[in-house]
C-alpha positions in Angstrom: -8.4 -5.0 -28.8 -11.8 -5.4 -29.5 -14.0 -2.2 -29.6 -17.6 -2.2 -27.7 -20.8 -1.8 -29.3 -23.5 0.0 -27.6 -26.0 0.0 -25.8 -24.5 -2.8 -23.1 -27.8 -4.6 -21.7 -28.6 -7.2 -18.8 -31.4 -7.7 -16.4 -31.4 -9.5 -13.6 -34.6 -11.3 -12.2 -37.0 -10.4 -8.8 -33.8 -12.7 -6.6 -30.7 -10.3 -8.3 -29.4 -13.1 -10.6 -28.7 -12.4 -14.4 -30.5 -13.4 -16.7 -29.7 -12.1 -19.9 -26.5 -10.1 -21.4 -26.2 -8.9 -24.7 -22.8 -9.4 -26.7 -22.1 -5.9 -26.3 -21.7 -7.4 -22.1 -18.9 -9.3 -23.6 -17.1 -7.0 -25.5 -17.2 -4.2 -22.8 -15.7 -6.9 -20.2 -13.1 -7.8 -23.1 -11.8 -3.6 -24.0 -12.0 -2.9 -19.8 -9.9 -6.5 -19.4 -12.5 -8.0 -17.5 -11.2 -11.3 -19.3 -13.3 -13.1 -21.9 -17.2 -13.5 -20.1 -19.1 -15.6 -22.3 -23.3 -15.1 -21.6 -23.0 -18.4 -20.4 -20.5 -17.6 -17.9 -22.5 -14.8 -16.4 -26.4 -15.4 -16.8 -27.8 -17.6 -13.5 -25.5 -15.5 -11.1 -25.9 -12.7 -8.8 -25.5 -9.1 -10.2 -23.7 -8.5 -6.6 -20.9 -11.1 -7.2 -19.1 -9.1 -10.5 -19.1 -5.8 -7.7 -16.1 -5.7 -5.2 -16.6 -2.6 -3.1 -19.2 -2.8 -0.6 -19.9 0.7 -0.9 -20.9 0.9 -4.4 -22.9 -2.6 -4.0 -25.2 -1.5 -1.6 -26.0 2.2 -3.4 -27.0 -0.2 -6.2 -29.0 -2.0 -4.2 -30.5 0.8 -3.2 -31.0 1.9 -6.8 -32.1 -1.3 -7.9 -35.0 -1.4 -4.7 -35.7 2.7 -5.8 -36.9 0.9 -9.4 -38.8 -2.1 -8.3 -40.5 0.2 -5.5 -41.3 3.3 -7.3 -41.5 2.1 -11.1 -39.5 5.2 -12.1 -35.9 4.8 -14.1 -32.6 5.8 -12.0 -30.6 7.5 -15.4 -27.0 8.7 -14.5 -23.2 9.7 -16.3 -20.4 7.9 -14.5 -16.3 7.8 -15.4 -14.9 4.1 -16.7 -12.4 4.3 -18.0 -10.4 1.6 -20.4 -6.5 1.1 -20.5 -5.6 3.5 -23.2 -9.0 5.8 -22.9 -10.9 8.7 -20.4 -14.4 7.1 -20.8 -17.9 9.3 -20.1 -20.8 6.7 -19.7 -24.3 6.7 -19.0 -26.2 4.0 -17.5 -30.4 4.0 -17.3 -31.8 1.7 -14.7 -35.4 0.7 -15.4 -38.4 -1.9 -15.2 -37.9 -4.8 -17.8 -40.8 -7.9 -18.7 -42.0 -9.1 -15.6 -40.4 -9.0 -12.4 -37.2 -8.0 -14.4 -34.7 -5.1 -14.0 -32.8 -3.9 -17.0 -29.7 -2.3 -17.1 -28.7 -0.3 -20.2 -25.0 1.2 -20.8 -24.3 3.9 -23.7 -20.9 5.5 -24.7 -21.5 10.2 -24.2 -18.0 10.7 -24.7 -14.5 9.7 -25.1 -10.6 10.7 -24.6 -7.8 8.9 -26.1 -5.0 8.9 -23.3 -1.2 7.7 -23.6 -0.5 7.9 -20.2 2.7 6.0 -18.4 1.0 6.6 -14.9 -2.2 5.1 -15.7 -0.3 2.1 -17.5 2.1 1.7 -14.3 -0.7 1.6 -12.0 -2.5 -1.0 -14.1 0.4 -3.2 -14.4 1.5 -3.7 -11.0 0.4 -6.4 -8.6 1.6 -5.1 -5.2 3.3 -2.3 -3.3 1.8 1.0 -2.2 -1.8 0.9 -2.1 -4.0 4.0 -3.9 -7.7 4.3 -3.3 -9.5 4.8 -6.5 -13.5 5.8 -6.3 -15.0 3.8 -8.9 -17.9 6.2 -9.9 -15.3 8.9 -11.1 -12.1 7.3 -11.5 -10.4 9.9 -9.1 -7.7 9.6 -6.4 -7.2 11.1 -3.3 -4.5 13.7 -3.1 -2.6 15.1 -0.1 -4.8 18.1 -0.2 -7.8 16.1 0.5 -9.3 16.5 -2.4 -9.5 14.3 -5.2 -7.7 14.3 -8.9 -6.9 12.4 -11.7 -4.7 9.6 -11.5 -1.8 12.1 -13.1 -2.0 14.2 -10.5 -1.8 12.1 -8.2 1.5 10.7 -9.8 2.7 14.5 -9.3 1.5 15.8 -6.2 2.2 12.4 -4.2 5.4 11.5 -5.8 4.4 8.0 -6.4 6.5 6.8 -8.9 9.9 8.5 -6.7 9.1 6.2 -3.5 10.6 2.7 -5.7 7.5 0.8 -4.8 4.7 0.0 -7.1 1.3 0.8 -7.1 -2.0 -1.2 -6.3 -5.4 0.4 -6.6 -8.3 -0.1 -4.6 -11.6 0.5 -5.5 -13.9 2.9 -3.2 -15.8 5.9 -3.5 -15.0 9.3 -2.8 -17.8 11.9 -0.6 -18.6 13.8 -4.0 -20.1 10.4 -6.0 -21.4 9.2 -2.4 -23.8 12.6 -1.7 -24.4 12.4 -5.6 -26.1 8.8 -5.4 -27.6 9.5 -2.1 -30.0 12.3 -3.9 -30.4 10.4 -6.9 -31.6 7.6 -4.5 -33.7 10.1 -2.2 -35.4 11.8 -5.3 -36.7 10.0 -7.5 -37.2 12.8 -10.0 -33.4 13.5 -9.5 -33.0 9.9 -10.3 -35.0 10.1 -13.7 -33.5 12.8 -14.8 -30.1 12.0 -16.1 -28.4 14.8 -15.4 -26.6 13.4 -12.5 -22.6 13.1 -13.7 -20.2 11.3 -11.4 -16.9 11.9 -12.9 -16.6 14.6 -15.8 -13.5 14.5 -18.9 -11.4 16.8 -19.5 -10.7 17.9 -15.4 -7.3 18.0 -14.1 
């Protein structure tokens, strides 16, 4: 596996489409098994087509309107993780050349994991169904809160009901109010010390 270089850049145009990724874009899609997307591949289409969950498009909408409107950067820490690794990342939304919008990516901190759950999840491709909130890379437990995926694995007995597992992406109320006030202040938003999704948390 390929390891990303940093920062990851793109900007997307006044319309939303792409119009330039750096090769670090590629690499990052390559380690988080995106599949292979070549710049060529990706620059001329819209942003909004590469996210699924209509949730987390329209905050970054919002975000992405917040920047135009305002001229002030959105700077945030949010959870991706990769196969094998807990992942702390932090993304800067700001005004590029022109009419353009650049997104930049950077790596704060990460945790090797070997973890069967995680890899089970991954693998499968149908049974039981487990929300995921793609901001934090937390799970809903019976409690009503949310935990990692190992937890989850415990507390839920997933792995004793014979099925497997298929995750859905979504976001739980924690990232939701946490975007909400970057969106509503902008000096929130500018800040970076919003974190969606901390390491280390059990």
């Amino acid at each position: 596996m390929m390891e990303s270089a940093w920062p990851v850049t793109y900007s997307i145009d006044s319309s939303d489409h792409l119009t330039q990724v750096n090769e670090a874009f590629t690499a990052f899609a390559d380690d988080n098994e995106g599949g292979t997307l070549s710049p060529d591949q990706v620059v001329g289409r819209l942003l909004w087509d590469f996210l699924t969950d209509e949730t987390t498009k329209s905050l970054y909408r919002d975000m992405v309107q917040r920047v135009r409107r305002r001229s002030m950067p959105v700077r945030f820490k949010f959870r991706c993780d990769a196969p094998d690794l807990k992942r702390l990342l932090a993304m800067e939304i700001d005004r590029g050349e022109g009419d353009t919008v650049q997104f930049t990516i950077t790596s704060v901190l990460e945790e090797r994991v070997l973890s069967a759950a995680r890899s089970a999840i991954r693998m499968s491709e149908s049974g039981a169904l487990l929300t995921i909130c793609g901001w934090c890379k937390r799970v809903p437990l019976a409690s009503g809160e949310w935990g990692e995926i190992e937890e989850a694995v415990d507390e839920l007995g997933l792995f004793h009901s014979g099925s497997t597992l298929q995750l859905s992406h979504g976001m739980c109320p924690m990232c939701y109010d946490a975007v909400m006030g970057m969106i509503d202040d902008p000096e929130v938003g500018a800040s970076g010390t919003v974190t969606l999704g901390g390491l280390g948390a059990t």
